[in-house]
C-alpha positions in Angstrom: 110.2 28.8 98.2 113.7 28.3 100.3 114.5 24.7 100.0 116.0 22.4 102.8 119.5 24.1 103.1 121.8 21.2 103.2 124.9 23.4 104.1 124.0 26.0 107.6 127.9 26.8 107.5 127.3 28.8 103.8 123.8 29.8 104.1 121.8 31.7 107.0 119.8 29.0 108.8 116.8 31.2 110.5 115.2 30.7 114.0 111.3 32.0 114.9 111.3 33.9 117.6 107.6 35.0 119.7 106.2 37.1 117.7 108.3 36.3 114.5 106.6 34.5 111.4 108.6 32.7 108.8 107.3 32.0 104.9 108.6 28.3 104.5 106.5 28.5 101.2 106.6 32.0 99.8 105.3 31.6 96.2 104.9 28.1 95.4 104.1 29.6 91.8 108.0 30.4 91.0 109.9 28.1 93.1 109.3 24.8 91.7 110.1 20.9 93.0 110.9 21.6 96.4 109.4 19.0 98.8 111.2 19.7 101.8 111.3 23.2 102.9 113.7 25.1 104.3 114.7 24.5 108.5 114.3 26.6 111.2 115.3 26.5 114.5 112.8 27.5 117.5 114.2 30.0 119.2 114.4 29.5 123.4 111.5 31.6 125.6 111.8 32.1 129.4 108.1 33.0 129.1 107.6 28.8 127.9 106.0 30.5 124.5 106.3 27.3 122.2 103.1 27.4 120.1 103.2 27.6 116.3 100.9 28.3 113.9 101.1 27.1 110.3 98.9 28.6 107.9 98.8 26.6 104.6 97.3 28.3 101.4 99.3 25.8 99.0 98.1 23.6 96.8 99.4 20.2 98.7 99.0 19.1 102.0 102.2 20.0 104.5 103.3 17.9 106.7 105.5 19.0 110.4 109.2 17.4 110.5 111.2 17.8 113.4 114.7 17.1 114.2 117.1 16.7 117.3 119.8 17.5 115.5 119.6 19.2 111.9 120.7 16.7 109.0 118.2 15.9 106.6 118.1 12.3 107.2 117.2 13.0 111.5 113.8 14.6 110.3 110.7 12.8 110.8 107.5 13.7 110.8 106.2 15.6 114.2 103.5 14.6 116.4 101.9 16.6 119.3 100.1 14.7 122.0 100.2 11.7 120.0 98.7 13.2 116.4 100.6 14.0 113.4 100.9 17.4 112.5 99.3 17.5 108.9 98.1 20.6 107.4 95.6 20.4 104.1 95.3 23.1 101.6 93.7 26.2 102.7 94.2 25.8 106.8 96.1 26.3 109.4 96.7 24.8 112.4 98.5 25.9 116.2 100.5 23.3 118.0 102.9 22.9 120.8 106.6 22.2 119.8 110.0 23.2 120.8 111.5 22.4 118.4 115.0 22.4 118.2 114.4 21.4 114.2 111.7 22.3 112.1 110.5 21.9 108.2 107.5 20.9 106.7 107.8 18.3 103.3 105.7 18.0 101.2 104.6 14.2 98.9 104.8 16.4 95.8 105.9 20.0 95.3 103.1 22.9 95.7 102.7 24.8 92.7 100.7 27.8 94.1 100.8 29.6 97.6 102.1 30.0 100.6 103.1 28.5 103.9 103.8 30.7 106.4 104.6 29.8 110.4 104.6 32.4 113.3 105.0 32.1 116.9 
């Protein structure tokens, strides 16, 4: 699984586009004790197209962080309309948020599956 990449100006820092899906968590099985995933940014849409979906088929429970700027001490867990955005093993969930920073962390590192967001 890509980690939290602490340096965008040597590594490609991705953005989800409509239509686009991203693996945060692409085989928990090989990566191992990564808690924070790696960021994305969400990409702008005239259309007003700022629904994600997370689909979680790891092992731990994810949870949403958003950031207004991206450094890895600005992210805190994200809310929509008041409720944290929390996702148990085995289900996904569709939520408003524009972003502009996004990860999901984890309380211990997944072992198995994946985590997988799409707009």
């Amino acid at each position: 699984m890509p980690s939290y990449i602490t340096s965008p100006a040597t590594q490609q820092v991705n953005a989800l586009y409509p239509g686009n899906s991203l693996a945060l968590v692409n085989d928990a099985s090989k990566d191992t004790g990564v808690t924070k995933t790696i960021q994305f940014a969400v990409g702008p849409d005239p259309l007003g197209n700022y629904r994600l979906t997370l689909n979680n088929t790891t092992n731990q429970t994810a949870t949403v962080n958003q950031a207004a700027s991206d450094a890895d001490a600005n992210y805190q867990p994200y809310s929509d309309e008041g409720t944290a955005i929390t996702l148990a093993t085995n289900t996904s969930k569709t939520f408003y948020c524009a972003g502009p920073w996004i990860r999901c962390s984890f309380s211990s590192a997944p072992t198995s599956g994946n985590l997988v967001v799409s707009r």
